[in-house]
N, C-alpha and C positions, 0 to 999 in steps of 0.2 A: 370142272369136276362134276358127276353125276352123283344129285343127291338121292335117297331114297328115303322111303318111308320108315327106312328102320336106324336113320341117323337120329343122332341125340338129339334133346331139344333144347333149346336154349329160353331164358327169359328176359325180358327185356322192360326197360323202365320208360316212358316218353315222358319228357319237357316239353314245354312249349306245343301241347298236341296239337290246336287249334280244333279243329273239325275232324281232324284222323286223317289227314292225307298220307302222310309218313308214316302211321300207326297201318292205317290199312295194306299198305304196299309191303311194309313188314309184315306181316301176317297174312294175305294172301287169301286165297279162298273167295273170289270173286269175280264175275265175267265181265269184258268190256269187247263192248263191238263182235261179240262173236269167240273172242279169244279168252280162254277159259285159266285163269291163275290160280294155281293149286296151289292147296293150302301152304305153307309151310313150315319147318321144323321151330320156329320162334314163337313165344307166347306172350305177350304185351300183358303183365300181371298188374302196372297201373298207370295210369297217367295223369298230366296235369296242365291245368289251366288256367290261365286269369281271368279270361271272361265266358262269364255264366250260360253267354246264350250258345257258342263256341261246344262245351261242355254239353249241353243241351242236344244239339245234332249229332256230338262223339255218342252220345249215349244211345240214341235213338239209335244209330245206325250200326256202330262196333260193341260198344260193353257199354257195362255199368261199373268198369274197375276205371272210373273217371273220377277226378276233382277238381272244385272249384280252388284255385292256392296262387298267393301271388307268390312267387318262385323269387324274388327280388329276397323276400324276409324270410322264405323258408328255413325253418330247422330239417335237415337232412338225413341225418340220426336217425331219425324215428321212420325215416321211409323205407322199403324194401330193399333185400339188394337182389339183385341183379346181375345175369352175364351183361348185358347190352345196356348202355344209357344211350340213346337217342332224344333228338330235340333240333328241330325248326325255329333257333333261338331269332327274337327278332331280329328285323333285316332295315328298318327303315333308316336309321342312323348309319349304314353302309353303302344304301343307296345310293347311284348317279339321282336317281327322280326323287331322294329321299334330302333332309334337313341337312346331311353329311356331317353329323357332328361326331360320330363313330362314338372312340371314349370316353370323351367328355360328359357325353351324356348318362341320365338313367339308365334310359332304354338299352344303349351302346353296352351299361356293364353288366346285362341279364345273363350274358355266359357264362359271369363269374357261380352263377349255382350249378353250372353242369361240374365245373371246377370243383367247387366244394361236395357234389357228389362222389365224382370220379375218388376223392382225398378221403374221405370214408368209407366208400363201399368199395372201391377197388375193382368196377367191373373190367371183364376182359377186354371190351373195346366200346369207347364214344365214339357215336357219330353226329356229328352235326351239320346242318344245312343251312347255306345261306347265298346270297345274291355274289354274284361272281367278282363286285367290285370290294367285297370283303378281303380280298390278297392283297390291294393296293391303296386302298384309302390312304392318306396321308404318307402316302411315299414307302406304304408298307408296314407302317410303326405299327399300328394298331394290330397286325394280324401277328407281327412279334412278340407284342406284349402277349396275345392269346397263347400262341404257342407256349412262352417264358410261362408262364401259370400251368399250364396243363404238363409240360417238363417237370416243373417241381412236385407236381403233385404224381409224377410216376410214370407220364406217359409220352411217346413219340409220335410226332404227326405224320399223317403222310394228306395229301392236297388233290383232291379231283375235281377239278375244272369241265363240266360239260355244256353240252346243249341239248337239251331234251330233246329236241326234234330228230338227234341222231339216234335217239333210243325208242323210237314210234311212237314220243307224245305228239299228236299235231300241233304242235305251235313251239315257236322260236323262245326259250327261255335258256336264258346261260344262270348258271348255277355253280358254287363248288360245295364237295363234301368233303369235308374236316374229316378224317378218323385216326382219330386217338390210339394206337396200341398200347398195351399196358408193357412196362420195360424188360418186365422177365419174360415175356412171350415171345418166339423167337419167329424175323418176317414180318410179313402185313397184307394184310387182302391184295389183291390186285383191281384194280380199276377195269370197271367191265369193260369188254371191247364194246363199241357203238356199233351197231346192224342196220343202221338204216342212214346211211350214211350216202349220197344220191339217187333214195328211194325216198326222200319223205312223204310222209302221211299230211294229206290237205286238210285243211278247210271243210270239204265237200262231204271229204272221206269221214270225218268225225260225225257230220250232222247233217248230211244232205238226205238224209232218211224224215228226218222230222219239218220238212219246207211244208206239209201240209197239216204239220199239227199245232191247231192254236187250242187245244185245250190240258186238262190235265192227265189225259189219259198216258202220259208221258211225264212223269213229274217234274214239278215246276216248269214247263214248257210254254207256261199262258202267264210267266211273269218276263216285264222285262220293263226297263225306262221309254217313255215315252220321248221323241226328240224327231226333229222335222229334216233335219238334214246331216250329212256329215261335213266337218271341219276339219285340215289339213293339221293332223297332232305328232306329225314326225317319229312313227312307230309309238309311239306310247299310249294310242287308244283315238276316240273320237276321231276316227277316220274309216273308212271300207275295208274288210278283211280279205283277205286273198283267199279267194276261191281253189285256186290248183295247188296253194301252195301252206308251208304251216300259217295259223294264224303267229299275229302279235301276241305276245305275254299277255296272259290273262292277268289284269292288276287288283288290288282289293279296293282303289281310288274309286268309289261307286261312280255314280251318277255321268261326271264328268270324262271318266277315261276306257269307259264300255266301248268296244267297237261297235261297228253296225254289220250287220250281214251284208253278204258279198249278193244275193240275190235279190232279199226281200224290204220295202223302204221302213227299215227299222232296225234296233240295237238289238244284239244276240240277247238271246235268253238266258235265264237263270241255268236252263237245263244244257241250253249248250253251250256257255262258258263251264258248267263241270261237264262236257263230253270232252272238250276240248283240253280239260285240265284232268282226262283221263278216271274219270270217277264213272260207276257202273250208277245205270239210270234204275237200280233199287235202294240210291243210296238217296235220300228225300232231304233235302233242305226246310226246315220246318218254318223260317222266318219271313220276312216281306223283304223284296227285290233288296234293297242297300244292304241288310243285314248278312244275305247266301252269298251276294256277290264276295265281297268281304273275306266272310269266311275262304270261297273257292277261292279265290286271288291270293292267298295266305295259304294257301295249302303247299303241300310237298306235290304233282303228281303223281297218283299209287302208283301208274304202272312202273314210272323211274323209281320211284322207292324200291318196286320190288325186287328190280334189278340187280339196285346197290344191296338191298339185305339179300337176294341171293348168293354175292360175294361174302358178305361176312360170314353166311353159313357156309362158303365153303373153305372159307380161312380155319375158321374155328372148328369144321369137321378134320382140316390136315394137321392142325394140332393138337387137335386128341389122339390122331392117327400118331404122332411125332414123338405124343408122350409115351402112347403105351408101346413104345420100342426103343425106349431110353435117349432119345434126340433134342428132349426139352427138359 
């Protein structure tokens, strides 16, 4: 569907923002590599976070409609509402390379506040974002029990399984996105089609611009770990990046799970693990190397975000279109 600038706007709530990578790619209005993402119809009125320095970068680079909050105790009530709840709820308890405790854990039950958002404010659609082994952890129980909570509280799933590199992030990251329809809405976004699907974007292509830049005239481009060679780490870091082809997943594991450049005898940069994880080189990491890695490694890629909240803006424009002709 062709949106326009004279489609409604929607607002939208983020959890779990981190650094803004999901926050950014919703909201739009930013160049990468050349290619120019227009603003769009969604306005992110606040977001939140648990950790300070996280908060710190959202702020510097997106808004100041930021907070520090652990989401774990939050009171809910009192926050905005919202068409859109979004949230990059954590991922490390779903992890194949993570602890796999899934529900058992703390960490594992943070979804339950999108849960309790969704149960008060009633937005039109959650989306959440998480590592792609979140469908199957324990033989599946786990992403049951999420559905079973998000059901009762009003809403229907639907499950998009991607790989970013099919959508021109450069680098191989499998992902799904959780979205929530609320029960009286009639349908559900559809799952973007992938465009870059034996055309991927290299290695080269993200960052072969910067092989000559070791300073900051290119932000954070002059940080990066220092390390003498690369070691055989089985796709999960600490090994040579592929030069023609997407990188490996950018991970937040600092020190130890950085790859190395495919040309130069040393680990990627701060700047180009975020080229690679799709963030515009105006968007400044303000912390020292473990700190940005981290942060990019935890992010959503904007330009994948944008794609997905493309879809919801265009669900949510054909159901307004559906209403005002008596169809909802």
């Amino acid at each position: 569907m062709k949106r326009t600038s004279k489609d409604q706007r929607y607002t939208a709530i983020s959890f779990f923002a981190g650094c803004g990578g999901l926050d950014l790619g919703f909201l739009g209005g930013f160049d990468y590599r050349g290619e120019v993402v227009p603003r769009s119809s969604i306005d992110v009125i606040q977001a939140y976070d648990f950790n300070e320095k996280a908060v710190q970068t959202y702020r510097a680079n997106i808004s100041d409609d930021v907070a520090v909050l652990d989401l774990g105790s939050a009171q809910v009530k009192d926050m905005p509402v919202a068409d859109i709840l979004i949230g990059g709820f954590p991922c490390q308890e779903f992890s194949v390379c993570g602890p796999r405790k899934g529900l058992e854990s703390e960490r594992g039950k943070l979804y339950k506040a999108m849960v309790r958002y969704a149960r008060a404010h009633k937005p039109k659609i959650v989306v959440g974002e998480n590592v792609a082994n979140l469908l199957y952890i324990n033989g599946g129980w786990d992403f049951k029990v999420i559905k079973k909570e998000f059901s009762r509280a009003g809403y229907v799933c639907h499950e998009w399984a991607v790989n970013a590199a099919d959508y021109g992030v450069p680098q191989h990251r499998q992902r799904v996105f959780v979205v929530f329809v609320r029960k009286d809405l009639p349908g559900a976004p559809t799952c973007p089609q992938p465009n870059f699907i034996g055309s991927w974007r290299s290695t080269e292509w993200a960052i072969g611009d910067l092989l000559s830049v070791t300073d900051e005239s290119v932000p954070n481009q002059s940080q990066y770990f220092k390390a003498a060679v690369a070691s055989g780490g089985h796709g999960q870091g600490d090994e040579i990046t592929r030069r023609d082809g997407p990188s490996y997943a950018i991970r937040a594991n600092a020190k130890s799970r950085i790859q190395f450049h495919y040309e130069l005898p040393r680990r990627l940069t701060v700047r180009e693990c975020a080229r690679i994880q799709t963030f515009p080189d105006g968007f400044a990491f303000p912390f020292a190397a473990t700190e940005s890695i981290r942060q990019i490694g935890n992010a959503v890629p904007p330009l994948l975000a944008n794609i997905v909240g493309g879809a919801i803006i265009d669900y949510l424009n054909a159901v307004k279109v559906g209403v005002s002709h008596g169809r909802a």
